[in-house]
N, C-alpha and C positions, 0 to 999 in steps of 0.2 A: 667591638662596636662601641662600645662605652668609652675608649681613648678617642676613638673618630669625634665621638658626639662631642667631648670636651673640648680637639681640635674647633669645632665649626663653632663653639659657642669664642674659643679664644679667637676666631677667624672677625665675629663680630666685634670684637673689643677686649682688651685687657683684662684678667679678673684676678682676683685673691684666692686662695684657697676656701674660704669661706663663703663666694660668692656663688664657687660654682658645683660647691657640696650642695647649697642651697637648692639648686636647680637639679641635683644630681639623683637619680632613681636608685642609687647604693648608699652606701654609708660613707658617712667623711675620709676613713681612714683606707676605704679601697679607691677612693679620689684621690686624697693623700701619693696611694703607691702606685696609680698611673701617672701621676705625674712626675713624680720622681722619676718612674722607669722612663719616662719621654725626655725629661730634664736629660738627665744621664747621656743617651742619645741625640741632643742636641736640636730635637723637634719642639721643644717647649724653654723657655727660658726665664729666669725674673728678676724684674726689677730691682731697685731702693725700696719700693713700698711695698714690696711682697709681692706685688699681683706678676701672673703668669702671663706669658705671649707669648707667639710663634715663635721659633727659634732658627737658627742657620740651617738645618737641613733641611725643613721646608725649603728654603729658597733653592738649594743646592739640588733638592728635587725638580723641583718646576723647570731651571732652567736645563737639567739633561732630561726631562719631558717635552721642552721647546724643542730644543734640538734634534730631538726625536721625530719630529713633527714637519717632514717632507711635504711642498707644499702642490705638487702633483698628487702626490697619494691622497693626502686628506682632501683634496677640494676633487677626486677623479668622481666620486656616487654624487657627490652635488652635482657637478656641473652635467652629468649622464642623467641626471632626473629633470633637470634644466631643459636636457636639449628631449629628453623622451616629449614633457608637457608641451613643449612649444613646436617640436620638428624643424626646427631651424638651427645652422652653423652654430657651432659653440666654440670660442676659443679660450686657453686660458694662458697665457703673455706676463713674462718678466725681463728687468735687466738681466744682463750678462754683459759687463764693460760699459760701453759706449752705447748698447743697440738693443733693442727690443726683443725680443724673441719668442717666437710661438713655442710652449712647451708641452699642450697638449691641445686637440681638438674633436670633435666629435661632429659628425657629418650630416647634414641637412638630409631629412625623411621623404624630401620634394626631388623630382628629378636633378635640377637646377644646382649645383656645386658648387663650393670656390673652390678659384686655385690653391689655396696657400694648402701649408701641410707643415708638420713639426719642424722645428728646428728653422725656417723662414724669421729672415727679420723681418718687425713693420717699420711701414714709413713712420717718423718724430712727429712730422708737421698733418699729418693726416689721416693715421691712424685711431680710431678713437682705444685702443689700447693704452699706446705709446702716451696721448695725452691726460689720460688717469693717472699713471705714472710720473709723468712731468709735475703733474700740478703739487704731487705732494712735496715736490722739491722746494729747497729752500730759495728764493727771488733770484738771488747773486750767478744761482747756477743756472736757473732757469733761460737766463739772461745771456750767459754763456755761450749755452748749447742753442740756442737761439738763433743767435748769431753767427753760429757756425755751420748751418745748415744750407743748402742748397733749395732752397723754393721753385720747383721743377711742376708748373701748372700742368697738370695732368687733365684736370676736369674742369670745368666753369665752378666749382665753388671750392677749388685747391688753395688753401692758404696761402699768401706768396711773400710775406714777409716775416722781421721777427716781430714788428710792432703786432701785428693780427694774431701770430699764433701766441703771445706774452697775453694778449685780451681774452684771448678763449679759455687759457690753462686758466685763469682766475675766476670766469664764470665758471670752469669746470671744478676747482675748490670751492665756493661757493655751493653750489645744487649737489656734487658730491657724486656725477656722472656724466660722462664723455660720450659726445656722437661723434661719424664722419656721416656727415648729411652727404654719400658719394663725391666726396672728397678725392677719392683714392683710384676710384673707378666708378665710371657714372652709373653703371649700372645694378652695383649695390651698395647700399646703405648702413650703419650698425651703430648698437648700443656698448657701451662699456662701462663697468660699476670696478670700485675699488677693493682688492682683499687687502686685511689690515693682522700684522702680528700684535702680539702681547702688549705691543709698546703702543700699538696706537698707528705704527709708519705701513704705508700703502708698500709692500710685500710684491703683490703681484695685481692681474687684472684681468678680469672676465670680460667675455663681449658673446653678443649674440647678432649674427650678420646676415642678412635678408636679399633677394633681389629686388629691385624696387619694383618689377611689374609683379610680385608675387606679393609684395605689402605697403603702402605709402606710408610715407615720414609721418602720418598721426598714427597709425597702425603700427608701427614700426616703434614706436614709443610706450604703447599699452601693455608692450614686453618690459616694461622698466622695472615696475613690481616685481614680478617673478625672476630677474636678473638680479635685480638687488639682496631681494628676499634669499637666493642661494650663495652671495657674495657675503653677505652677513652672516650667512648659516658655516660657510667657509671660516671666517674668522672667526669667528666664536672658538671652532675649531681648533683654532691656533691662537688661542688662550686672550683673543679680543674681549672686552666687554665694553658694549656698546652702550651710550647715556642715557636710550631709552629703558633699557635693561636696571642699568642703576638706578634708576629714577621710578621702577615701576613697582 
């Protein structure tokens, strides 16, 4: 317990041996031989100026705890508490290649069902998964795939260009959450928020999908909170730290 605490104080900043005997509920000299034992090991390290700091095996840790870090498994109790609170479709969508992919979902509490089911791709241009995902792409690609797509009007408010779907991914970076106002199919509507890894990069993508006679598009938005709310609760998860978090 006493090497942990030393850890969190060097997590906040650099110290010297002496700075953080000061702080230290033992004696200098049993600070003295955790650090060394941690030097040794490569979890502590230091400087020219004596002072101590994290060292390579922290990192070496963290990143076989990312990788550890299945992003079905960790985000399945969120997004299952998601869909208990709310009774509505839950999905949770990542790339694979070229294409969207539903990888897990959780099934509306109302008679009323979508078709889709695991392993289904969504549409790029109307999806509001697919479009969470897009947005965090970088312009050049976004531009691309754009243009490479098939604008196949399905409903009265189906996207049909790449000028219109390039407008929406950037309002949808901007607000930091994606609809298909029934885009896709007129007769349901849905929300979508971003999961975000360690790095910061949108991972994967939550949505929660309604019929529109069972919720209207203002209704259907008051799910945004509690969407969000379990998409951040996700990344956190997977070692995000978000700016409200730092700043609080």
């Amino acid at each position: 317990m006493r090497a942990i605490d030393l850890l969190a104080e060097l997590a906040a900043k650099p110290a010297t041996l002496d700075e953080l005997a000061s702080k230290a509920s033992v004696h200098k000299t049993t600070v003295m031989r955790l650090l060394h034992a941690m030097e040794e090991k490569r979890f502590v390290v230091r400087d020219d100026d004596q002072r101590f700091m994290l060292g390579s095996k922290l990192f070496e840790l963290s990143s076989l705890a990312l990788e550890q870090r299945d992003i079905r498994k960790v985000a399945h109790p969120h997004l299952a508490e998601l869909n208990g609170r709310t009774g509505h479709t839950v999905h949770l969508a990542e790339f694979e290649g070229n294409e969207v992919v539903y990888i897990d979902k959780f099934e509306s509490h109302h008679p009323v069902r979508m078709y889709s089911r695991i392993g289904l791709t969504a549409s790029l241009h109307s999806a509001a998964v697919s479009k969470v995902l897009l947005a965090d792409m970088p312009h050049s690609r976004q531009e691309k795939i754009a243009a490479g797509l098939d604008y196949i009007k399905v409903t009265e408010n189906t996207l049909t260009s790449p000028e219109a779907l390039l407008a929406e991914l950037e309002q949808v970076r901007i607000q930091g959450w994606a609809h298909d106002n029934a885009e896709h199919e007129a007769f349901v509507h849905c929300i979508a928020a971003p999961i975000r890894d360690a790095s910061g990069a949108v991972v994967a993508a939550a949505s929660c999908s309604v019929p529109v006679v069972m919720l209207s598009y203002e209704g259907l938005l008051e799910l945004l909170p509690d969407l969000k709310a379990s998409t951040e609760a996700i990344s956190n998860d997977l070692g995000w730290i978000s700016h409200e978090r730092t700043s609080s």
